[in-house]
mmCIF file of the C-alpha atoms, coordinates in Angstrom:
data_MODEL
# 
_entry.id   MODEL 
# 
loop_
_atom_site.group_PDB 
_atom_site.id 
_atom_site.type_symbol 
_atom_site.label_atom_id 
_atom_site.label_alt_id 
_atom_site.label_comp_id 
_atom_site.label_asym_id 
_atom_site.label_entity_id 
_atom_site.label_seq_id 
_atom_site.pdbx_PDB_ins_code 
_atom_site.Cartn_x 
_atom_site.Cartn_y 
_atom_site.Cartn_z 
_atom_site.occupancy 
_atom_site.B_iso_or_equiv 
_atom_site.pdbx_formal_charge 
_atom_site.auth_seq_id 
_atom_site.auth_comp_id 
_atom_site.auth_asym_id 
_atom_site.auth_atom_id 
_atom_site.pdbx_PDB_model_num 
ATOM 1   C CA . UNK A 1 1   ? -38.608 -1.866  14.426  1.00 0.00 ? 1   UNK A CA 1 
ATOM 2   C CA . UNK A 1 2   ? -37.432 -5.456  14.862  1.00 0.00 ? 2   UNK A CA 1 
ATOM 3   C CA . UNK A 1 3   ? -35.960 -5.302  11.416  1.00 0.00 ? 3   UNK A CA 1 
ATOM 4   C CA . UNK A 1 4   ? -33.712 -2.293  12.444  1.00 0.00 ? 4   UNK A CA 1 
ATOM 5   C CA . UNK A 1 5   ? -32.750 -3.193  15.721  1.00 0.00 ? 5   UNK A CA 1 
ATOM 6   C CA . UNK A 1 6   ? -31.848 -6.798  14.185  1.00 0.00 ? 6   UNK A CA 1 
ATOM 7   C CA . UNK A 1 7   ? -29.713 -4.934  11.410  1.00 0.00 ? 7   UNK A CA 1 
ATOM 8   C CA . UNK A 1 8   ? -27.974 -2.044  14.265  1.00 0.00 ? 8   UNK A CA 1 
ATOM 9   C CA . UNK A 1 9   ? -27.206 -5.561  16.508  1.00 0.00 ? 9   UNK A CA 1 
ATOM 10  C CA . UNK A 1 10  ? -25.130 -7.053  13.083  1.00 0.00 ? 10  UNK A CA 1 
ATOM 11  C CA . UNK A 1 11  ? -23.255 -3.919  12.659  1.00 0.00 ? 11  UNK A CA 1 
ATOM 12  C CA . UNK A 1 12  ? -21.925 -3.595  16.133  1.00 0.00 ? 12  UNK A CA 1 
ATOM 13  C CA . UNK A 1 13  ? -21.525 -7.435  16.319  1.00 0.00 ? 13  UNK A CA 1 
ATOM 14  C CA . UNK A 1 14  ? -19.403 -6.756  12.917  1.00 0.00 ? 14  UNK A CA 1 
ATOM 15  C CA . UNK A 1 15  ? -17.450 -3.485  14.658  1.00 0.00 ? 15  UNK A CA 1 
ATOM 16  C CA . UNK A 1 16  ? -16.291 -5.366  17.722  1.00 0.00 ? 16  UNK A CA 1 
ATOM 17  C CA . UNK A 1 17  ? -15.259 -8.636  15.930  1.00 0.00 ? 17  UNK A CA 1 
ATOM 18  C CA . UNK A 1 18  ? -13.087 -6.333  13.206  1.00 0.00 ? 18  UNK A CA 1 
ATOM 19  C CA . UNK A 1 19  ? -11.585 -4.038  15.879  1.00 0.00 ? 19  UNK A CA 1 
ATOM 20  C CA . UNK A 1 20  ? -10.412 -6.959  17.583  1.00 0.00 ? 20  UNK A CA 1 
ATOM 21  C CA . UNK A 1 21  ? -9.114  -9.023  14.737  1.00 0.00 ? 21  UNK A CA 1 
ATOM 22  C CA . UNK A 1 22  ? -7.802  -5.803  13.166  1.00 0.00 ? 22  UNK A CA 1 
ATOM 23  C CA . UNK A 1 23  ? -5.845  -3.622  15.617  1.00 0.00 ? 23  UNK A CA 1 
ATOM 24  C CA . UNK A 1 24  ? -3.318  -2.908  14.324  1.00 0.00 ? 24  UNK A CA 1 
ATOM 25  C CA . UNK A 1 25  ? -4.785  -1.731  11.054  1.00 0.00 ? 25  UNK A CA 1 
ATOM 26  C CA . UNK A 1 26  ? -7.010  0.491   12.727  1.00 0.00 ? 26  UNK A CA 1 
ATOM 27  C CA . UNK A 1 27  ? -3.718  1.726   14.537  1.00 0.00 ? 27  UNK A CA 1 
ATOM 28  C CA . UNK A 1 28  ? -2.490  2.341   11.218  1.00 0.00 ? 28  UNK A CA 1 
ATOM 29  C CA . UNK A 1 29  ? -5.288  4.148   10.039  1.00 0.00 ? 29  UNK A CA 1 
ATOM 30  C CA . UNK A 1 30  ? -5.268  6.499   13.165  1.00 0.00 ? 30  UNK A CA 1 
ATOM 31  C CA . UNK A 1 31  ? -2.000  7.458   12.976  1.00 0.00 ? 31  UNK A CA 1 
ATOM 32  C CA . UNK A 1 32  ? -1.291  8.314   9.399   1.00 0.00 ? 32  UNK A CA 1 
ATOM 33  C CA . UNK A 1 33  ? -4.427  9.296   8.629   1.00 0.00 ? 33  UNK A CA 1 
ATOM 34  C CA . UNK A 1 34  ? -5.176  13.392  9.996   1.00 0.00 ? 34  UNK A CA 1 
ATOM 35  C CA . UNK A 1 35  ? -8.921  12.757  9.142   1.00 0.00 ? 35  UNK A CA 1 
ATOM 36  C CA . UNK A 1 36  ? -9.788  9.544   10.901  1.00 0.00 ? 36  UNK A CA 1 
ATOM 37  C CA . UNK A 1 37  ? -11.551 10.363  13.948  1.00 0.00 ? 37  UNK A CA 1 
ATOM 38  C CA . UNK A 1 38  ? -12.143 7.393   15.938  1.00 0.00 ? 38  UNK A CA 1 
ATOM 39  C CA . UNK A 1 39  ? -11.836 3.470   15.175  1.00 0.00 ? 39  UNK A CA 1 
ATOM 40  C CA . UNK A 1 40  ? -15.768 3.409   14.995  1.00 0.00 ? 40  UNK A CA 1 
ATOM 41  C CA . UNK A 1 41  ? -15.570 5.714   11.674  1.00 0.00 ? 41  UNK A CA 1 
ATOM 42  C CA . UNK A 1 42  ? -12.540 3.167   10.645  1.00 0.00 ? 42  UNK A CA 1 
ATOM 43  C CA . UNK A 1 43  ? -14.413 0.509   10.595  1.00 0.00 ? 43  UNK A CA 1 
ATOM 44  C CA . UNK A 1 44  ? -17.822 1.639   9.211   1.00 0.00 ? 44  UNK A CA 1 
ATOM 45  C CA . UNK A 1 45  ? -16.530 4.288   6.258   1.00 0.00 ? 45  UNK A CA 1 
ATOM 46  C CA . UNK A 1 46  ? -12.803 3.717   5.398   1.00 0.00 ? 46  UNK A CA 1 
ATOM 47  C CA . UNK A 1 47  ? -12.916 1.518   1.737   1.00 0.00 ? 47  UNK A CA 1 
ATOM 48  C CA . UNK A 1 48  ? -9.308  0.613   2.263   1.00 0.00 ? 48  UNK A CA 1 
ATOM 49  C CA . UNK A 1 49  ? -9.888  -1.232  5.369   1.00 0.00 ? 49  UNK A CA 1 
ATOM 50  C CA . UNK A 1 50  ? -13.178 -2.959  4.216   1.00 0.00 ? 50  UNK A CA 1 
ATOM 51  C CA . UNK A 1 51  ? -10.950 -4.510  1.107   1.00 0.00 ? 51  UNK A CA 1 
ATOM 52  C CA . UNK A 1 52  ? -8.757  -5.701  4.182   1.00 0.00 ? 52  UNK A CA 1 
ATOM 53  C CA . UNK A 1 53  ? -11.545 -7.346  5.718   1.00 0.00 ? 53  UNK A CA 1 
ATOM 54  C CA . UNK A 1 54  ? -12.642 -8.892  2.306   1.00 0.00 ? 54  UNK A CA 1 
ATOM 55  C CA . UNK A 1 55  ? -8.698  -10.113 1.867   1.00 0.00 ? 55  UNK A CA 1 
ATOM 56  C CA . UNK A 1 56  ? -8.658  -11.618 5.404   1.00 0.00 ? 56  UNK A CA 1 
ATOM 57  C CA . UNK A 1 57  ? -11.430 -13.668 4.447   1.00 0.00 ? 57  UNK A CA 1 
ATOM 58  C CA . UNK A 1 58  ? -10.636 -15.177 1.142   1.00 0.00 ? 58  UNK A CA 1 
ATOM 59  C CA . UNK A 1 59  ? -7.086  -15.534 1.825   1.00 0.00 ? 59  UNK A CA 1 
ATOM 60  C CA . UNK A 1 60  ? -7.369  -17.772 4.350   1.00 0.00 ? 60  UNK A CA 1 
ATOM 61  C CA . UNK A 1 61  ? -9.767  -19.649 2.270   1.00 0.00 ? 61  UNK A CA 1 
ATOM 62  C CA . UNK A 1 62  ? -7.196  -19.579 -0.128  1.00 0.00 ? 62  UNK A CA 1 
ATOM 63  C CA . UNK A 1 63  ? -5.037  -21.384 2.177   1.00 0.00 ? 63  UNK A CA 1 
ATOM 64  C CA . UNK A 1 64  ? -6.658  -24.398 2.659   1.00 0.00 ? 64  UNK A CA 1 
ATOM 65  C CA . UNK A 1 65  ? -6.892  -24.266 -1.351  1.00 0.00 ? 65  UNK A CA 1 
ATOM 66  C CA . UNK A 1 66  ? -10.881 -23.711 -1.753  1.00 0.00 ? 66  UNK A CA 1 
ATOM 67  C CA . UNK A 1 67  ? -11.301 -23.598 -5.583  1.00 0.00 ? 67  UNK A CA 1 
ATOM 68  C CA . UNK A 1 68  ? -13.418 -20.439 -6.387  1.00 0.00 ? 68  UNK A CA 1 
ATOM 69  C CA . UNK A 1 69  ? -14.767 -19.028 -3.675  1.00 0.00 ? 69  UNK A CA 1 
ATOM 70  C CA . UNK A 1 70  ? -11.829 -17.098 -2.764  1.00 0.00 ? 70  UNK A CA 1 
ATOM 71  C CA . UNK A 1 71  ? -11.581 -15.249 -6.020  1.00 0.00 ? 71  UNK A CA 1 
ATOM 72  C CA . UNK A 1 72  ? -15.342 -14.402 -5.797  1.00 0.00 ? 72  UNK A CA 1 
ATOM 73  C CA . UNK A 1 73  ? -15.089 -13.189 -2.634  1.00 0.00 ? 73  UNK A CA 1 
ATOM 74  C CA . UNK A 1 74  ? -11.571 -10.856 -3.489  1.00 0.00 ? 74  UNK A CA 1 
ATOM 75  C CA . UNK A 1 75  ? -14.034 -9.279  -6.913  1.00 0.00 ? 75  UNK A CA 1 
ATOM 76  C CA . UNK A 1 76  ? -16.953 -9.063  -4.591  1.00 0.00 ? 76  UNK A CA 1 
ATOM 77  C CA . UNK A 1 77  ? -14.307 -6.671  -2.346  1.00 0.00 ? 77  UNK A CA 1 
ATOM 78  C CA . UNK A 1 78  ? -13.356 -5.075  -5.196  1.00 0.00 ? 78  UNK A CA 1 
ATOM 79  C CA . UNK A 1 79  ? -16.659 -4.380  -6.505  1.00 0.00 ? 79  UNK A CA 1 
ATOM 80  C CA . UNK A 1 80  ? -17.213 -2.851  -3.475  1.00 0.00 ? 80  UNK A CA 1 
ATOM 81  C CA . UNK A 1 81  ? -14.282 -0.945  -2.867  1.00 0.00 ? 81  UNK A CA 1 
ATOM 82  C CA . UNK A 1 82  ? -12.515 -0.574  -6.144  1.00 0.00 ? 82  UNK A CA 1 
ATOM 83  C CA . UNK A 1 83  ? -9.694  -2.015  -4.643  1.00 0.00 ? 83  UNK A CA 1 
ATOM 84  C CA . UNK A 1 84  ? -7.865  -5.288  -5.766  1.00 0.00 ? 84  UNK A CA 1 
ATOM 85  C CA . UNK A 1 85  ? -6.336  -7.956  -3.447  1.00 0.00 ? 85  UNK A CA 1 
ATOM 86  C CA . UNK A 1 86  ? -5.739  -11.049 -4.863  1.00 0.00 ? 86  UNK A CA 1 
ATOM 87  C CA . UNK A 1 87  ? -6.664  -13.946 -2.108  1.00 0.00 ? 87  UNK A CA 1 
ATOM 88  C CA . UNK A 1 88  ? -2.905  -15.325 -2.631  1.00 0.00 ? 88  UNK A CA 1 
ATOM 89  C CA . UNK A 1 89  ? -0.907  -12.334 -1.588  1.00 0.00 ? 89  UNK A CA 1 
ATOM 90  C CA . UNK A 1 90  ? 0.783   -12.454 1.476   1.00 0.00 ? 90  UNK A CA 1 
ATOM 91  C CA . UNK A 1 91  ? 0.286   -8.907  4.088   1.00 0.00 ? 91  UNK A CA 1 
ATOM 92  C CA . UNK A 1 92  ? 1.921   -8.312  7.177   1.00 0.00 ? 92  UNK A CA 1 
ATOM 93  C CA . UNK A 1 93  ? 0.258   -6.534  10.208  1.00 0.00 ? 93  UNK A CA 1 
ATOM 94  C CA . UNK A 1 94  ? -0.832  -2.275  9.970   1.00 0.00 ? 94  UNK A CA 1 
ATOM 95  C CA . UNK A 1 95  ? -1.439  -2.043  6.157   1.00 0.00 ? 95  UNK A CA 1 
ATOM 96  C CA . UNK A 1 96  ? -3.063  1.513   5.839   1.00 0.00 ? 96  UNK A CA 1 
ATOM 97  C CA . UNK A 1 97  ? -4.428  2.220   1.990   1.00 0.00 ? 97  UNK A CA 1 
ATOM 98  C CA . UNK A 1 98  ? -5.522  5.287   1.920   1.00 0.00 ? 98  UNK A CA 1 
ATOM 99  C CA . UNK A 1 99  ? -8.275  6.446   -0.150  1.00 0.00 ? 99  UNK A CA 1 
ATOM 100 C CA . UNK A 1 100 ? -7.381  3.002   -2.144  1.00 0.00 ? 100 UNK A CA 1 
ATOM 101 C CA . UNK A 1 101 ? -9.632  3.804   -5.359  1.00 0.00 ? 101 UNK A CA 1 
ATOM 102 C CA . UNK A 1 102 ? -7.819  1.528   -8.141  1.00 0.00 ? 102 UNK A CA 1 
ATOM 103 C CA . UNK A 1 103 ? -5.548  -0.172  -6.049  1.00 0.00 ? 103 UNK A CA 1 
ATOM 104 C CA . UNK A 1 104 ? -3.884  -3.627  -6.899  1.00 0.00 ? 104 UNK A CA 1 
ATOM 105 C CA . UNK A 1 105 ? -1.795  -5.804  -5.047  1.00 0.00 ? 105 UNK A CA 1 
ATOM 106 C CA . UNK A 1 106 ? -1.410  -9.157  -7.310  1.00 0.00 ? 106 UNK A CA 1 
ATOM 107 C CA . UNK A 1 107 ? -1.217  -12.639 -5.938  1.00 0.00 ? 107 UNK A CA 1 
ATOM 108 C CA . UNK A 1 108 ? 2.660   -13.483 -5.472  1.00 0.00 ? 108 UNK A CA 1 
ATOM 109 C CA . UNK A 1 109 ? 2.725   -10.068 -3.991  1.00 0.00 ? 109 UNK A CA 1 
ATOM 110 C CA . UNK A 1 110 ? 4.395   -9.808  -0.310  1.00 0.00 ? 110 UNK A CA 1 
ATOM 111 C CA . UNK A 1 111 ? 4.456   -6.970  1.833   1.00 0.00 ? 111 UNK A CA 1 
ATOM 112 C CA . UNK A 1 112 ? 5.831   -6.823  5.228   1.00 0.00 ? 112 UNK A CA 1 
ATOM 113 C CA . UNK A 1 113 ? 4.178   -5.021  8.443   1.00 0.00 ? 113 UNK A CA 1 
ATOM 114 C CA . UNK A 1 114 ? 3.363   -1.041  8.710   1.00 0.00 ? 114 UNK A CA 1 
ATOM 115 C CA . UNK A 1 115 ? 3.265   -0.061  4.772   1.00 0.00 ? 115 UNK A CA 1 
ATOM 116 C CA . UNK A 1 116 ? 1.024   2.666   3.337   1.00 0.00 ? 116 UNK A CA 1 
ATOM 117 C CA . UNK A 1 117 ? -0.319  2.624   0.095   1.00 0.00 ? 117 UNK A CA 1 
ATOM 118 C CA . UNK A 1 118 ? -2.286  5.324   -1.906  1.00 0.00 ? 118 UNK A CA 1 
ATOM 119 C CA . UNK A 1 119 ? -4.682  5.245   -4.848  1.00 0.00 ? 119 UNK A CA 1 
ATOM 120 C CA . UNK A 1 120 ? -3.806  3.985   -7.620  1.00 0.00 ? 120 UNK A CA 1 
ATOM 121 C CA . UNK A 1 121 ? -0.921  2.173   -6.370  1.00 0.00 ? 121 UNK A CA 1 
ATOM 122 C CA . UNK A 1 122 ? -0.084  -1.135  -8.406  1.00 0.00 ? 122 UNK A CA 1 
ATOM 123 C CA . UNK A 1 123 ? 1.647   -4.043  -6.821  1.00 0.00 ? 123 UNK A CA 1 
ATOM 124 C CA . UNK A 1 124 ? 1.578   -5.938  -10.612 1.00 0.00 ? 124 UNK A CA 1 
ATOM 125 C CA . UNK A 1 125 ? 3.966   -8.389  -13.091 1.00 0.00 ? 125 UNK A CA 1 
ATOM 126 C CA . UNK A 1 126 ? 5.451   -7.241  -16.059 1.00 0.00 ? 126 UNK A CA 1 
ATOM 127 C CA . UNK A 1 127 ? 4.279   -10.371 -18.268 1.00 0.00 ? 127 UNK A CA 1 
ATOM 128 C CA . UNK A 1 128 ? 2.950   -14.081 -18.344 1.00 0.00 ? 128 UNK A CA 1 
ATOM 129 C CA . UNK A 1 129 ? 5.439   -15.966 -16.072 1.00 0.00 ? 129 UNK A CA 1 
ATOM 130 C CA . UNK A 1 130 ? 4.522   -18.296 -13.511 1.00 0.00 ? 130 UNK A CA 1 
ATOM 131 C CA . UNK A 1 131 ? 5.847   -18.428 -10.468 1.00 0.00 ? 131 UNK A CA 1 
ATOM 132 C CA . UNK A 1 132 ? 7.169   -15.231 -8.104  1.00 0.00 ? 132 UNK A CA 1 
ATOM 133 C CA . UNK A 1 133 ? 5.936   -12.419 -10.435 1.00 0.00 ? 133 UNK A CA 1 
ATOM 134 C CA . UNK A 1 134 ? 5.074   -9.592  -8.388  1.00 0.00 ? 134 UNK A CA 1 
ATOM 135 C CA . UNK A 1 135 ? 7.300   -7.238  -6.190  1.00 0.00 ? 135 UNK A CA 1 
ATOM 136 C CA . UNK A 1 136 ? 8.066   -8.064  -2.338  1.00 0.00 ? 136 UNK A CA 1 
ATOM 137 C CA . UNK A 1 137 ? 7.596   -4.727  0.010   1.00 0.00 ? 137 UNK A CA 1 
ATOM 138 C CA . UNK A 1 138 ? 9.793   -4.442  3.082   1.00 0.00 ? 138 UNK A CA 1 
ATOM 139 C CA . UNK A 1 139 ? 8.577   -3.157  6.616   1.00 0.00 ? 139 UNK A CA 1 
ATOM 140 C CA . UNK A 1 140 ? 8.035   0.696   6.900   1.00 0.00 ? 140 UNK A CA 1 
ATOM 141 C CA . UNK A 1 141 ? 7.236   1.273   3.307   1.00 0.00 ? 141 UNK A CA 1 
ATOM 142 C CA . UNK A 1 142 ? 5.207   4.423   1.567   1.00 0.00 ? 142 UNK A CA 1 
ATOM 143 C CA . UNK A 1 143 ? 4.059   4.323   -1.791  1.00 0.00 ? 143 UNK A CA 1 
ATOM 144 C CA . UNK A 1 144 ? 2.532   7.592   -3.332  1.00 0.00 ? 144 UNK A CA 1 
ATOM 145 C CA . UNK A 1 145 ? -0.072  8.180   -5.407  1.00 0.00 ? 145 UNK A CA 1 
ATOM 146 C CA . UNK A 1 146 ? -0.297  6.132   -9.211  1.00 0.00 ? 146 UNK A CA 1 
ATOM 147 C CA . UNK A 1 147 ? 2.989   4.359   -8.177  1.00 0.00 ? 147 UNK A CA 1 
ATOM 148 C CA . UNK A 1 148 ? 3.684   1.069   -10.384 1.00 0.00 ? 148 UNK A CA 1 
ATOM 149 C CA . UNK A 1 149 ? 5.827   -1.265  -8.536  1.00 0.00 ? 149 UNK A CA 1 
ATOM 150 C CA . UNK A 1 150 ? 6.248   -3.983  -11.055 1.00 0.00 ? 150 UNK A CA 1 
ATOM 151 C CA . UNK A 1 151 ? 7.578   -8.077  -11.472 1.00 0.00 ? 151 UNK A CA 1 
ATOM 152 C CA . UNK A 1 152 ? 10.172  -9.778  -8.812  1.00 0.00 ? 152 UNK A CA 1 
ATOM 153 C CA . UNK A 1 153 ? 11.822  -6.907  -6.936  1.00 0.00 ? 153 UNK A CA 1 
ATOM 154 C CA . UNK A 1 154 ? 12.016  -5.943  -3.634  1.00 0.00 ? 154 UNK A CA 1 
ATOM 155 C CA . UNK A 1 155 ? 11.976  -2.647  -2.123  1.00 0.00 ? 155 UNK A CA 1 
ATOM 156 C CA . UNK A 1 156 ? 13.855  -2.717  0.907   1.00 0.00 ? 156 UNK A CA 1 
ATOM 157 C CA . UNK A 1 157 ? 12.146  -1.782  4.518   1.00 0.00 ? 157 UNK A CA 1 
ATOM 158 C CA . UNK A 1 158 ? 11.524  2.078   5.292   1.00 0.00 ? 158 UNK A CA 1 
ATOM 159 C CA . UNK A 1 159 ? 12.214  3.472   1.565   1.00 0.00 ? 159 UNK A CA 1 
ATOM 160 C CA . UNK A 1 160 ? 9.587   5.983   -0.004  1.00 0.00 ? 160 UNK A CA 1 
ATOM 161 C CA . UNK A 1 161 ? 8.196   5.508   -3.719  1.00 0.00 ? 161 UNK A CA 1 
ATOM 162 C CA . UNK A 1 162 ? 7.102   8.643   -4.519  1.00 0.00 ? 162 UNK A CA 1 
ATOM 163 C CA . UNK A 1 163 ? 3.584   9.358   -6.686  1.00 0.00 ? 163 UNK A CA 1 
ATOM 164 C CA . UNK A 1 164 ? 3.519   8.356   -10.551 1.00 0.00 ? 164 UNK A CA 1 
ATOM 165 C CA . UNK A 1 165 ? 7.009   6.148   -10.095 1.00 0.00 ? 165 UNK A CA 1 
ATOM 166 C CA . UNK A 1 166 ? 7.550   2.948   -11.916 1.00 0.00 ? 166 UNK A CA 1 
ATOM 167 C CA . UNK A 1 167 ? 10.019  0.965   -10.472 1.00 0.00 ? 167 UNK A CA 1 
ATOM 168 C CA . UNK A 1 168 ? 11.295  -2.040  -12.355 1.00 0.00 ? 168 UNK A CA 1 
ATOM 169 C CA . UNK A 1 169 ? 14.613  -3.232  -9.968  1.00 0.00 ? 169 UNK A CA 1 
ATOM 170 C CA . UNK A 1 170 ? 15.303  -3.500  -6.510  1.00 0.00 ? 170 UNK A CA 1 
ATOM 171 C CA . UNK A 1 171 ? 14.990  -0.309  -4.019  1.00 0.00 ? 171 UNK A CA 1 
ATOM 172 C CA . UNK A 1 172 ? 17.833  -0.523  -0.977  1.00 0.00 ? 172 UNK A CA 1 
ATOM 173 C CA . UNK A 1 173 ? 16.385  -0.152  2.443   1.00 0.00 ? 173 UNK A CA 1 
ATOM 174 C CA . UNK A 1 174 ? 16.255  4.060   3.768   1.00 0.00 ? 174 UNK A CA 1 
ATOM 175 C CA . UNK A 1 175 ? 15.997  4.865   -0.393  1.00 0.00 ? 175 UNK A CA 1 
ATOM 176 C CA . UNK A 1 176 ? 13.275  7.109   -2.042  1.00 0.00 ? 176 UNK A CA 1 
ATOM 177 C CA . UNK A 1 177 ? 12.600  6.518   -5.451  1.00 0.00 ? 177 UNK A CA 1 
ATOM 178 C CA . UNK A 1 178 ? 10.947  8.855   -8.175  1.00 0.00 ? 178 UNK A CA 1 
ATOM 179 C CA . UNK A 1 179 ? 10.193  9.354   -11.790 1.00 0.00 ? 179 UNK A CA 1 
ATOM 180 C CA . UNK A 1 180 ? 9.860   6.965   -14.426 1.00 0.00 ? 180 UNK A CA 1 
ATOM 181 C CA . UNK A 1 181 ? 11.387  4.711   -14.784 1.00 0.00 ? 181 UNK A CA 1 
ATOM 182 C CA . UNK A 1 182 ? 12.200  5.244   -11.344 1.00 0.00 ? 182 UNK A CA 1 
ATOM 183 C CA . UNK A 1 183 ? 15.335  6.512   -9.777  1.00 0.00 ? 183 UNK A CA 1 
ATOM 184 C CA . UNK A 1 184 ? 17.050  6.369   -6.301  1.00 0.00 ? 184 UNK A CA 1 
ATOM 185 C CA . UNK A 1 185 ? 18.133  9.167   -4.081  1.00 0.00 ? 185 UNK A CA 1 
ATOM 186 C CA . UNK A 1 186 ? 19.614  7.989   -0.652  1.00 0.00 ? 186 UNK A CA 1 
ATOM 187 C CA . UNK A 1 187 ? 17.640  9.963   2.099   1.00 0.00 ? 187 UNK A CA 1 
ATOM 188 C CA . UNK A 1 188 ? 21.029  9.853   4.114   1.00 0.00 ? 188 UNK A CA 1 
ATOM 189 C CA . UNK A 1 189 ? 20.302  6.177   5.692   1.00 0.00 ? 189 UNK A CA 1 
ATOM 190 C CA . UNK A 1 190 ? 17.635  7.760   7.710   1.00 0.00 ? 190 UNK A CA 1 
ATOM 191 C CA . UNK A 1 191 ? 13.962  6.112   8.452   1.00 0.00 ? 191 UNK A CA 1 
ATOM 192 C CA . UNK A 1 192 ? 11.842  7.270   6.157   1.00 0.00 ? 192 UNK A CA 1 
ATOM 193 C CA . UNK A 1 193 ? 9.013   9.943   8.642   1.00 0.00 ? 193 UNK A CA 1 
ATOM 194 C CA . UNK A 1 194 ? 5.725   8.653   9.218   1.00 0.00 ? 194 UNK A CA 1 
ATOM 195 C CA . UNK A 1 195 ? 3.957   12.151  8.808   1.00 0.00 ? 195 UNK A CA 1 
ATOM 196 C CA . UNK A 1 196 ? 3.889   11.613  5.044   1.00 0.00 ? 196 UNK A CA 1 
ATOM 197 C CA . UNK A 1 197 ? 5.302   14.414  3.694   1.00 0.00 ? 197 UNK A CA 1 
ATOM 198 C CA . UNK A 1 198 ? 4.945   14.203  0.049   1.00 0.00 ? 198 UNK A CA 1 
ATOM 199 C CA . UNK A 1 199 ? 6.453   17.842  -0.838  1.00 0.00 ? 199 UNK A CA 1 
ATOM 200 C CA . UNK A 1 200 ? 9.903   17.319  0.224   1.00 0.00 ? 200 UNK A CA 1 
ATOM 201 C CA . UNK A 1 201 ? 10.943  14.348  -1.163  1.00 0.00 ? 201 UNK A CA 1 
ATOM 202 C CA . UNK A 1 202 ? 14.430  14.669  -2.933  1.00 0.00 ? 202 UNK A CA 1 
ATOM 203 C CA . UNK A 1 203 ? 14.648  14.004  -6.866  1.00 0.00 ? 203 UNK A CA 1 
ATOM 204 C CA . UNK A 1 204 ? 17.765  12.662  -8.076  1.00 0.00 ? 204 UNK A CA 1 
ATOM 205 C CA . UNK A 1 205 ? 17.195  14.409  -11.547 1.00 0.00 ? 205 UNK A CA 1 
ATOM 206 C CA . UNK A 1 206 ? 16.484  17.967  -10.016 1.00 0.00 ? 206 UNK A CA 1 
ATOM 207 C CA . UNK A 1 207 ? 19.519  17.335  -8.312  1.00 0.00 ? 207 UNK A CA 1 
ATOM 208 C CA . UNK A 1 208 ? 21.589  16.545  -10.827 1.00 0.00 ? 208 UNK A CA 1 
ATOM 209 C CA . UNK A 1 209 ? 19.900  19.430  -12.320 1.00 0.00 ? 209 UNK A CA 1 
ATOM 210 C CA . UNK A 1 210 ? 21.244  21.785  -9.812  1.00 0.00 ? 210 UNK A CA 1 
ATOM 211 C CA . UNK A 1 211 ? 24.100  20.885  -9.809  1.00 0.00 ? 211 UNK A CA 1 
ATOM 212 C CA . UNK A 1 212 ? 24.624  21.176  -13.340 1.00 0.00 ? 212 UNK A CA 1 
ATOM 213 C CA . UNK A 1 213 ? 23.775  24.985  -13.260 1.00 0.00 ? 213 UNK A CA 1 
ATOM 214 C CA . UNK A 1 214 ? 26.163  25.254  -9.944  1.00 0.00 ? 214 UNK A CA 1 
ATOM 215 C CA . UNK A 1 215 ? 28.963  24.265  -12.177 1.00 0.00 ? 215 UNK A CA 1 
ATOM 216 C CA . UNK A 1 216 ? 28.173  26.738  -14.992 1.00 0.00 ? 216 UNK A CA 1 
ATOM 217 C CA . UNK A 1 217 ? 27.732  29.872  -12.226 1.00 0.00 ? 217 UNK A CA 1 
ATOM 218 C CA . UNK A 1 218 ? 31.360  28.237  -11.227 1.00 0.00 ? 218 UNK A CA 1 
ATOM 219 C CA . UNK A 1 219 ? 32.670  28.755  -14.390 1.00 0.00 ? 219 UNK A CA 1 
ATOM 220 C CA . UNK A 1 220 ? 30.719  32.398  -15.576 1.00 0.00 ? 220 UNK A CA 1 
ATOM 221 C CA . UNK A 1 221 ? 33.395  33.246  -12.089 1.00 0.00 ? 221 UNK A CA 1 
# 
């Protein structure tokens, strides 16, 4: 009885700590999310924010240059979570990963406040350099499904890279991208909607596809 009291008492001491230190992810989480219920579920069952938690913790190890124990404590997350944060990237506030299974985000990776990622998304290089070697998110950012977002390029804030892409140059801001390698179709300068809808994202080949056949109908005229 004293053993399970003891272990209910770490849990909630663990829940209100988190919530606090992590509001705005569990913001995140809430909103873009239809199946999160309450923060309490957040924090106890979502794998994406528990690789968070594991981040926040060897990152800022990390930063006062710790040899080791950071990177133990990132494959410990991951071994948990199947989701890989290297201790030196560098997140911004109300990260949502959703689902997250086989997620990377590599160490000179940056990402800037409010991006969603889904499973399967990597944030990798393209080779052995040193230095800046992995891409640099903007604000507002989606990434679908099996996206590969690879070396030292920057996809500007509230663009959409849509599931399966593998983008190898810079994204303008208010762009979605698609295919591989990836392409860019303007959403007309508009913010990018945060209900996530996956279905109607424009594809710059189907486009040019259709347009294409409106040109032969023009001439059959």
């Amino acid at each position: 009885m004293i053993i399970l009291l003891s272990i209910i008492l770490i849990i909630a001491f663990y829940a209100l700590i988190v919530s606090i230190v992590f509001r705005s992810e569990i913001k995140s989480a809430i909103e873009r999310d239809p199946a999160a219920k309450s923060a309490i579920e957040i924090v106890l069952l979502y794998s994406g924010f528990h690789a968070l938690v594991f981040y926040k913790v060897s990152h800022a190890l990390w930063l006062v240059k710790i040899p080791i124990l950071p990177r133990l404590i990132s494959q410990v997350g991951k071994f948990l979570t199947g989701i890989e944060i290297h201790p030196g990237a560098k997140i911004g506030k109300g990260l949502f990963i959703d689902h997250g299974l086989g997620v990377v985000i590599g160490e000179t990776s940056i990402l800037g406040d409010n991006i969603t990622l889904y499973q399967g998304v990597t944030l990798g290089g393209t080779g052995k350099e040193k230095g800046k070697r992995h891409p640099t998110i903007g604000n507002n950012v989606v990434v679908g499904a099996g996206a590969k977002i690879l070396g030292n390029i920057e996809v500007g804030d509230n663009s959409y890279v849509g599931a399966n892409a593998v983008v190898i140059k810079n994204v303008p801001p208010n762009s979605t991208v698609v295919g591989v390698p990836g392409r860019i179709t303007k959403q007309d300068g508009k913010k990018m909607d945060v209900d996530l809808d996956h279905i109607h994202i424009l594809d710059p080949i189907m486009q040019q596809i259709d347009d294409l056949q409106k040109q032969i109908n023009d001439l059959k005229k």
